[in-house]
Structures are given as structure tokens and as C-alpha cells.
N, C-alpha and C positions, 0 to 999 in steps of 0.2 A: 575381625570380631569386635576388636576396642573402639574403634570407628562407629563401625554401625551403631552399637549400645550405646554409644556417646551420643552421634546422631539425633537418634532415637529421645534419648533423654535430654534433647535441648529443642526439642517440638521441630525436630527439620529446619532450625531455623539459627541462622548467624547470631551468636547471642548478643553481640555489640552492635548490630546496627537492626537487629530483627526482622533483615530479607530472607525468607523461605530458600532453603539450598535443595540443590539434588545432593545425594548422598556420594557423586562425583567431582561435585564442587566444592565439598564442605572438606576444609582442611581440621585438622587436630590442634587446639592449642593449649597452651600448660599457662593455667592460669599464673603461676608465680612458675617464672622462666626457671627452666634444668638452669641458666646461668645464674640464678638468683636464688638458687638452694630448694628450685621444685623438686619436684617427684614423676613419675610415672603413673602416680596412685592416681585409680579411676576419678578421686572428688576432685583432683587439679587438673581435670581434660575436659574442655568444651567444646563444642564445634562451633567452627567461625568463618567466614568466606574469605578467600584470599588478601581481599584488600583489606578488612580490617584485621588480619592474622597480622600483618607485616607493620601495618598502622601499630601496632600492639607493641609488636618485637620483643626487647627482653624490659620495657615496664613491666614493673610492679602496676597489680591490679590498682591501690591509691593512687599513684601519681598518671597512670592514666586517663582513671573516673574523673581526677581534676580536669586533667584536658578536655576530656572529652565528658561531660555528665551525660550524655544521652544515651552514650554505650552504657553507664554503670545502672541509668535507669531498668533496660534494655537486657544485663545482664541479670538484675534482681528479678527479673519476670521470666525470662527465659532459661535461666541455666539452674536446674530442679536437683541434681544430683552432685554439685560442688558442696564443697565441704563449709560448714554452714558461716563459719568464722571470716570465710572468702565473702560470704553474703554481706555479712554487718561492717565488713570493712569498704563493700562497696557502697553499702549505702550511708556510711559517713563522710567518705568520699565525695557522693555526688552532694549530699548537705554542702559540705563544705566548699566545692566548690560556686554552687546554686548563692550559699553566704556573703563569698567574695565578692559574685558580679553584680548583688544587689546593692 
């Protein structure tokens, strides 16, 4: 049920790299890792596809959008039903890191 609604609210679609999932292939991830003092609460579940699930692991949503700004671009568009404080930290994130490599 938490799958599916998740699913559902992230357009079908891996929120970090924005390839279109089957509802098969789309795994569950917690946006701030259970190891990192997540939650189970619906606005910290997105759906992600395996490779970027595991790319993820237990980063914190900033120190990953550093690494990676295309996912946090990626996640600001895609991920509609996280809790909205996940939003603006990702999109300081990707600033910053967009900042660094120029």
C-alpha cells in the first residue's frame, strides 16, 4: 500500500535519476536514512530504482545533492509528497554544490 502511494506520488519515476519505473522495480527509500534518525513517515519515502537506492545508502539528502546535483535537481521536480524542509535543503544543496564547480 506504502509502495504503491509512494509510487504513485513520485510520477512513476526514480526521483534521483528521473528514469520511469515499473511499480516492480521501484524500491522504497527514506530520504534521511532510519540510520540517520529517519522515520517511516509517508514525506521521508520516495521511490528510487535500485541503482540509485544503493548509490544513496545511508547519505544524508545534502551530502549527497553535493555529489550528485543532478539527482537533487531531479528530486525537487520529482518527489511532490516529501516533507517540504527535504525540498529546500535539496535545493541548497544542489546551489552549493553547482557554486563549488564553477
Amino acid at each position: 500500500m506504502v509502495k504503491r502511494a509512494t509510487f504513485r506520488e513520485c510520477g512513476r519515476r526514480c526521483v534521483y535519476c528521473g528514469r520511469g519505473l515499473g511499480l516492480e522495480h521501484a524500491t522504497l527509500d527514506h530520504v534521511i536514512p532510519l540510520s540517520r534518525g529517519g522515520s517511516h513517515d509517508p514525506g521521508n519515502l520516495v521511490a528510487a530504482c535500485q541503482p540509485c537506492n544503493q548509490r544513496k545508502g545511508a547519505l544524508l539528502p545534502t551530502e549527497f545533492f553535493e555529489r550528485y546535483p543532478q539527482a537533487g535537481l531531479n528530486f525537487v521536480r520529482f518527489a511532490r509528497a516529501v516533507h517540504r524542509q527535504l525540498k529546500r535543503g535539496a535545493k541548497r544543496a544542489v546551489s552549493l554544490a553547482y557554486a563549488q564547480a564553477a
